[in-house]
N, C-alpha and C positions, 0 to 999 in steps of 0.2 A: 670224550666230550668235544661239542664243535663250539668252538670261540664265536662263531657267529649268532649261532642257536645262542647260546650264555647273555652274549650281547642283546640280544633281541631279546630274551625273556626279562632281562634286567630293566631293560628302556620300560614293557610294557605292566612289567610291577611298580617303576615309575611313578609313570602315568597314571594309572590305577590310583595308585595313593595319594597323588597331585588333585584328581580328578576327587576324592574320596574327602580330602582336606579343604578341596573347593567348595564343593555341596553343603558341608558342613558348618564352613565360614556362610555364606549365604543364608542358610538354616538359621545362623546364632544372627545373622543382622536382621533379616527378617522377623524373625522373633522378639527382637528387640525393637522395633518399631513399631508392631503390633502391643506392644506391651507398656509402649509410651503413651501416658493419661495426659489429658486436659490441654493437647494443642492446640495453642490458638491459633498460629500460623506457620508455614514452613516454606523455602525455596530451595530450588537447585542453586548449585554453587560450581559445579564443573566447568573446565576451562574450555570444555567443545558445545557452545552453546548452552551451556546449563549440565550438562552430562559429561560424565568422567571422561578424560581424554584417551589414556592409553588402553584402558578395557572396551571402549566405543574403537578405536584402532583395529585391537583383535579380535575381537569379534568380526570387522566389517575382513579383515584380511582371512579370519579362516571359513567367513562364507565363500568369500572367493575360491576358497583351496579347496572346498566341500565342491563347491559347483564345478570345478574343473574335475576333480577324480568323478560326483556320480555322471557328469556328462563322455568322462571317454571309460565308464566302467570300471575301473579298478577297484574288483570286489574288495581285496587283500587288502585295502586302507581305509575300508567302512569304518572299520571297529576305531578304529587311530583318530579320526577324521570327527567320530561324535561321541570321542570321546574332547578332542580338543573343543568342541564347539560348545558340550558341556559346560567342562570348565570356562571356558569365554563368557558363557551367559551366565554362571554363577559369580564368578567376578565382576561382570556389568553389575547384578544386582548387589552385590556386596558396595562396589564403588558409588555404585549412585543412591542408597540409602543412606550408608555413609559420610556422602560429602552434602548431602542436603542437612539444610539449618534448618532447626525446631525452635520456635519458640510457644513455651510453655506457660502453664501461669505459676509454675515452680521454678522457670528461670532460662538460659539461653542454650541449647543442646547443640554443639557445633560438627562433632562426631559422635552418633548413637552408639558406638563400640568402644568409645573413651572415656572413660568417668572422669577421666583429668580433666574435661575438656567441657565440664557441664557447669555451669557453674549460675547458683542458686540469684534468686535475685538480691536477699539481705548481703552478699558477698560483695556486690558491687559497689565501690567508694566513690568512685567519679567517671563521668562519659563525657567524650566530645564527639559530635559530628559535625561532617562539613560534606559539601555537593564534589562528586565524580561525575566520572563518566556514566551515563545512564546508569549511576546506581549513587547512594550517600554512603559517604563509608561513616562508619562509628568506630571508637575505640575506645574498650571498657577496660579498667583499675578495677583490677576485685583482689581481696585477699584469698589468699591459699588457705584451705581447709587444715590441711594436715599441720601442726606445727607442734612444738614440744611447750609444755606449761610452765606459762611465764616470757616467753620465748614472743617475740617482735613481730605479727604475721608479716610473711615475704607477698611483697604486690606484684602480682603478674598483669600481661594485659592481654585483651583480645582484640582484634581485628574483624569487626562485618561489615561486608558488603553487602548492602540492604538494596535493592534493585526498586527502582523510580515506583513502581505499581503497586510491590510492597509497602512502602515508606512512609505514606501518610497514618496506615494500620499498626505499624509496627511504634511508631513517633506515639499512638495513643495507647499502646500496650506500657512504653515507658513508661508514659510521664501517667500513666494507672499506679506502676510498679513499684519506680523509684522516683517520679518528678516530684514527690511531694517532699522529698528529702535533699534533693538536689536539682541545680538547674545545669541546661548543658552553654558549654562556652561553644556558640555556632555564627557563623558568619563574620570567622574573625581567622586571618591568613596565621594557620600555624605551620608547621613541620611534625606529621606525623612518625617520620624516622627518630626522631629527637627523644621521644619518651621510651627510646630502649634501655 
């Protein structure tokens, strides 16, 4: 047996499996986005203009690596080459359905692969927003689903960045949801680090 061959065949079952687990991550967020009812609104949220930053990286880095091997021919790294590019573009889409925010009329979807992370709108106890940078941030108090009977719900919070264009649609989604239960404390200097 030649240790190189061994090596080489190991890299490209790899891959293969990398590439096989990529597709299929994709698959399950796609599907799950197609399968979310009653959106009323959604935005990007990634840190490179609205789009996931590191998957938007490799991608842009392995079309470069694609155009440099089919431009000087290296037949022998086809197969390598779209298999990585594969995988790049099913992680773009995994990341950027992902990191996009859903709001529903069942409540706030922050990550469509996270069910932790969904959280209903009766779940919400208190909200504040305040103005950022071309965007409003909000920050919601909801109770935790899961707890034991009898048992004190634990308050977790969330963090949105609601983008200026958004904001007046989203402000009438609320105050549809929960404004009639609560009002928000806005335009008043708090310390959003404080309510950890």
């Amino acid at each position: 047996m030649n240790m190189t061959t061994d090596l080489h065949s190991l890299y490209v079952l790899l891959l293969g499996l990398f590439t096989f687990g990529a597709t299929f991550l994709a698959a399950y967020t796609l599907a799950n986005s197609v399968r979310l009812r009653n959106v009323r609104m959604s935005w990007k949220s990634g840190k490179l203009m609205g789009y996931p930053l590191f998957s938007s990286l490799f991608l842009l880095f392995i079309t470069v690596v694609g155009a440099f091997i089919f431009y000087h021919q290296l037949e022998s790294h086809y197969t390598i080459v779209a298999s990585y590019s594969w995988m790049g573009l099913c992680w773009f889409v995994t990341s950027y359905f992902s990191s996009k925010v859903y709001i529903t009329d069942h409540g706030i979807v922050k990550n469509i692969n996270d069910p932790s992370q969904t959280i209903a709108w009766h779940q919400i106890s208190d909200y504040v927003d305040r103005p950022a940078e071309r965007a409003s941030e909000f920050l919601f108090i909801y109770a935790e689903r899961e707890q034991l009977i009898g048992e004190q719900p634990r308050l977790v919070r969330l963090e949105l960045n609601v983008p200026d264009r958004k904001c007046s649609k989203f402000e009438k989604i609320i105050s549809l949801k929960i404004g009639k239960l609560m009002t928000p404390v806005s335009d008043t200097s708090f310390d959003i680090k404080a309510f950890d």
